[in-house]
LUMNU-279567 format. One record per residue (C-alpha): residue number from 1; x, y, z. Coordinates in steps of 0.05 Angstrom, whole numbers, plus 5000, padded with zeros to 4 digits. Example, Ala and Ser with C-alpha at 12.3 -4.5 7.8 and 13.67 -1.06 7.14 Angstrom:
// residues 2
R     k      x      y      z
R     1   5246   4910   5156
R     2   5273   4979   5143
// end
This chain:
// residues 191
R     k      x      y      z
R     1   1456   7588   2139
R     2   1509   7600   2081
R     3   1564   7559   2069
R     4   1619   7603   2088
R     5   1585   7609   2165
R     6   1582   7536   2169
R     7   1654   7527   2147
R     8   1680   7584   2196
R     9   1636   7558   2256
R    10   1674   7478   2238
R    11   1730   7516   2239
R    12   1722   7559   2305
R    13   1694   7483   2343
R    14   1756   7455   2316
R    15   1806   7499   2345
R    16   1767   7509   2410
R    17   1780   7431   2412
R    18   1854   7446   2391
R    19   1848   7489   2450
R    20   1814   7436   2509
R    21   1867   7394   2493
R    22   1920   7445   2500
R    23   1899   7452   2565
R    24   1894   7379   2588
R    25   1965   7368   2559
R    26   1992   7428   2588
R    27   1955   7408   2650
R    28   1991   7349   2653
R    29   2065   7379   2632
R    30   2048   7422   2695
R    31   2029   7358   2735
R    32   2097   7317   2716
R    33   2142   7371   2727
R    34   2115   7391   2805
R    35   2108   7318   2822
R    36   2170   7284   2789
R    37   2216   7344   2767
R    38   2211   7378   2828
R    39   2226   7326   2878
R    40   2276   7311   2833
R    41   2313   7369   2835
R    42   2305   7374   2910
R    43   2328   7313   2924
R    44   2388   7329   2882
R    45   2404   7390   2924
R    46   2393   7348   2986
R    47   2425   7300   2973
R    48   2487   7348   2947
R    49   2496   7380   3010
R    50   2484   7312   3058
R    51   2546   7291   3022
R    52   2496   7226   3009
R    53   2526   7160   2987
R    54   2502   7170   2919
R    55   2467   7226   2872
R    56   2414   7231   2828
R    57   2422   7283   2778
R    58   2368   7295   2722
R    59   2397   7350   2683
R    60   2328   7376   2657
R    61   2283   7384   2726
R    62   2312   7453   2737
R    63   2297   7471   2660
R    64   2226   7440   2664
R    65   2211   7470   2734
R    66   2241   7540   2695
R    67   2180   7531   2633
R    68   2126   7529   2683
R    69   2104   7601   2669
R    70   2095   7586   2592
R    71   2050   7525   2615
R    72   2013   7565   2660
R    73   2013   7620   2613
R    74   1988   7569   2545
R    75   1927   7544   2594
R    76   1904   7614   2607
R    77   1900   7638   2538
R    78   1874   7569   2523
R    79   1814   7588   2568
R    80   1805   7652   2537
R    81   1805   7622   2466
R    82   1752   7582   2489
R    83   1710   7634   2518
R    84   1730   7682   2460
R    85   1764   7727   2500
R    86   1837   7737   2469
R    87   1864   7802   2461
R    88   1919   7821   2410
R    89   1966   7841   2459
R    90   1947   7774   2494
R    91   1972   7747   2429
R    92   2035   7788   2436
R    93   2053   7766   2501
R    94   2045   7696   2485
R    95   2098   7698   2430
R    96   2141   7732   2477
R    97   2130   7693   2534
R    98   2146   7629   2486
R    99   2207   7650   2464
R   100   2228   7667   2528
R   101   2214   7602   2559
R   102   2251   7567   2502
R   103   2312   7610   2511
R   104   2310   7599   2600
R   105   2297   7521   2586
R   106   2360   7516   2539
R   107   2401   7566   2579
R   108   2380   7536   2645
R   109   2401   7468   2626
R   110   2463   7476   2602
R   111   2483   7528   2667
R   112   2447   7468   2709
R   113   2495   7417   2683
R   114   2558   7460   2689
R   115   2544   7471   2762
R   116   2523   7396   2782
R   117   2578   7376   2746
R   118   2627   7415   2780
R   119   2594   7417   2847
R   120   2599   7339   2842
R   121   2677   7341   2821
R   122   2683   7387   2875
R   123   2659   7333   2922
R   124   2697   7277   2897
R   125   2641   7250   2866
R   126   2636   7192   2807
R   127   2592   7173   2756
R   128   2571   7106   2758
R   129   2530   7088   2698
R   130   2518   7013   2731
R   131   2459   7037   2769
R   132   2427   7079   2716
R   133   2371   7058   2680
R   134   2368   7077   2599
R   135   2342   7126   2572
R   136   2358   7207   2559
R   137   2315   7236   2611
R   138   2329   7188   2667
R   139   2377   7214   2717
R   140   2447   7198   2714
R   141   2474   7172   2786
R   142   2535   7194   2818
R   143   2570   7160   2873
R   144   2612   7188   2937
R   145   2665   7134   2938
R   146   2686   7092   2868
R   147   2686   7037   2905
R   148   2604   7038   2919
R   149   2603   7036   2838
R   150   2599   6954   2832
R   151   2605   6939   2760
R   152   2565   6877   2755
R   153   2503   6919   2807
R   154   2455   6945   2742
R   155   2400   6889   2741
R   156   2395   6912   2821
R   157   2421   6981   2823
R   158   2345   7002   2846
R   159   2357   6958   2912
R   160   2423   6970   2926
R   161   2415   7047   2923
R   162   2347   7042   2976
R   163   2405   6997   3006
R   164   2449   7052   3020
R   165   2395   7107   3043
R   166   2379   7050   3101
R   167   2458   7044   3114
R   168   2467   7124   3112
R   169   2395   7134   3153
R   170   2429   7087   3208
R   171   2492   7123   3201
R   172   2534   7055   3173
R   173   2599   7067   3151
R   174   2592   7033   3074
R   175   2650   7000   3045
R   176   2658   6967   2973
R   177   2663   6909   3003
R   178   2594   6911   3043
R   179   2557   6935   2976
R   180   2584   6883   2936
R   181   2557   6830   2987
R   182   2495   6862   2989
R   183   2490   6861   2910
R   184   2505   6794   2907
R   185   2451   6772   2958
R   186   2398   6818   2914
R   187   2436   6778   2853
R   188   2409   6706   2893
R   189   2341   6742   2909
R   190   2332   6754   2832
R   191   2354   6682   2810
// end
């Protein structure tokens, strides 16, 4: 066997790897986004038109949820690179298909967070970045009444919110007052 067929079949094995783990990664993007985005975003809109105690709003579950085709899309013609079955228009398609997933992620975000942000204002909603945890993609938390945002709750916030989806499940009138006692007890629990 020549040199040159050696190289080329290195080269084929190598991108056919490229290729397997295209599709476990993509695999997983897909497995994220309809087992955390999704429920995300649906609790969001749940929680949006329960008028909920609180809200939490992750600004890029409707954009991931909106690339789904392209990772769909990348693990097919993965396949077909594997099996050696890409066509040129296949090719086409793909480039299309990836631009056009960039653009709907990017233009789906920012449309996204104009509308949460003024469906929140609408409902007299407040951020309260005392319950959030760091980080970009965490969701940012938005409260019904100012007075549920206790300054000092952020090494609890976790509690207090399952906290107030008990008190709104029994239908219990929350006041500042009740949440701060409640933090404070999670505060002693913690010590």
């Amino acid at each position: 066997m020549s040199e040159y067929i050696q190289v080329k079949i290195k080269a084929e094995n190598k991108a056919k790897l490229s290729a397997l783990v295209m599709i476990i990664a993509f695999s997983g993007l897909i497995y994220i986004n309809l087992n955390i985005a999704l429920p995300l975003l649906l609790d969001c809109y749940e929680r949006i038109y329960n008028l909920s105690y609180y809200v939490e709003v992750s600004r890029y579950s409707l954009p991931s949820l909106a690339a789904l085709p392209f990772s769909i899309y990348i693990i097919y013609l993965a396949i077909k690179f594997i099996l050696s079955k890409v066509t040129d228009i296949e090719k086409k398609v793909f480039y299309y298909v990836s631009i056009g997933s960039i653009i709907v992620f990017f233009v789906s975000r920012i449309l996204f967070g104009f509308w949460v942000d003024h469906r929140l204002e609408q409902l007299n909603y407040y951020w309260c970045f005392q319950y959030e945890i760091g980080g970009m993609l965490r969701p940012n938390i938005y409260v019904k009444d100012p007075e549920l945002c206790y300054p000092k709750s952020k090494e609890v916030g976790k509690k207090v919110m399952l906290w107030l989806d008990q008190q709104e499940a029994n239908s219990i009138q929350v006041t500042g007052q009740m949440l701060r006692d409640q933090a404070n007890i999670y505060f002693e629990q913690e010590k």
